[in-house]
N, C-alpha and C positions, 0 to 999 in steps of 0.2 A: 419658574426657573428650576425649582427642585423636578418637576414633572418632565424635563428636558434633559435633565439628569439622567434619572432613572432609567428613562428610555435608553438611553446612551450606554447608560452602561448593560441592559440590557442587551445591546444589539454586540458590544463586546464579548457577553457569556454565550452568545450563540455563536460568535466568530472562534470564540475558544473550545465550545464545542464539537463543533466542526472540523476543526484542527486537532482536537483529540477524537476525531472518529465517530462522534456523536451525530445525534441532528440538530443542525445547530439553527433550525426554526421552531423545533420544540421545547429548546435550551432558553431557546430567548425569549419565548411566548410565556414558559415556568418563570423564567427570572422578572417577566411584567407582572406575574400574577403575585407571586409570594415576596419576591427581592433580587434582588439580582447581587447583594452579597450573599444570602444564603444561597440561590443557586449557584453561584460561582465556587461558595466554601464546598457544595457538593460534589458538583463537578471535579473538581480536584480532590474531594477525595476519592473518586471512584477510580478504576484501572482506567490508564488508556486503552482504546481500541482502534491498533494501527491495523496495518497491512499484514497478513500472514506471510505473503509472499515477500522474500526481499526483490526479486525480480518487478513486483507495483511501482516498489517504493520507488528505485532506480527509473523505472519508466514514468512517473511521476516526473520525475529531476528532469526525465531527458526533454520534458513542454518546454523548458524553459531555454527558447535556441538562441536567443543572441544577447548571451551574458556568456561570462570564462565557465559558470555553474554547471551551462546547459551543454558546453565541451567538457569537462571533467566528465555529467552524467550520460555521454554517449561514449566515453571510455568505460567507466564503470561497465555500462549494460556490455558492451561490447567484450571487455573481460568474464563478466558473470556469462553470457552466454559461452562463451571458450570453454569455460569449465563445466559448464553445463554439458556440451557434448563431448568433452575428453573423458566425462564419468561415461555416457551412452558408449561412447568405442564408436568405432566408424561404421558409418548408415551402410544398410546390405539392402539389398532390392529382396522382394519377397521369394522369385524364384532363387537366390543365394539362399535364404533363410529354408526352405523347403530342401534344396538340397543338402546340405548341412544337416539338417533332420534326418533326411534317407541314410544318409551316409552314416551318421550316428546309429541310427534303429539297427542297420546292417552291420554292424562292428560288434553291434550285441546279440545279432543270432545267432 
């Protein structure tokens, strides 16, 4: 019983590792070996490691399509991409970009 325990809560420190960005088959394989309250007291004390990108995160939310979540997270993306290209300014085709150059060079000879 206790051995069905352990396991168990073992395969919870690799779920929580994995959820904090870990690996949570190496989380749970440490927490068979030594404990899985010590690995767990560990694991929480260490930083999370999420997403750098807020754009993942959002694209994470947005798997999840037939819940109200997975409409909220294809709002989100869909805002963060908005402001995404209102920071870029409006796409110019390369020969725009080129000219724009010449024109510049030529203003300063």
């Amino acid at each position: 019983m206790i051995i069905l325990f352990w396991i168990g809560f073992a395969v919870v420190v690799g779920i929580a590792a994995n959820n904090r960005g870990r690996n949570g088959a190496g989380w749970g394989l440490l927490a068979l070996v030594i404990s899985p309250l010590l690995a767990g007291l560990l694991l929480l004390a260490l930083p999370r490691l999420g997403p750098s990108d807020p754009l993942a995160e959002i694209t994470a939310l947005a798997l999840v399509e037939a819940t109200p979540e997975g409409s909220r997270s294809r709002q989100l993306l869909a805002e963060h991409e908005a402001k995404l290209a209102a920071q870029r300014g409006p796409k110019r085709s390369n020969f725009e970009r080129w000219r724009e150059e010449r024109e510049r060079l030529n203003q300063s000879n």
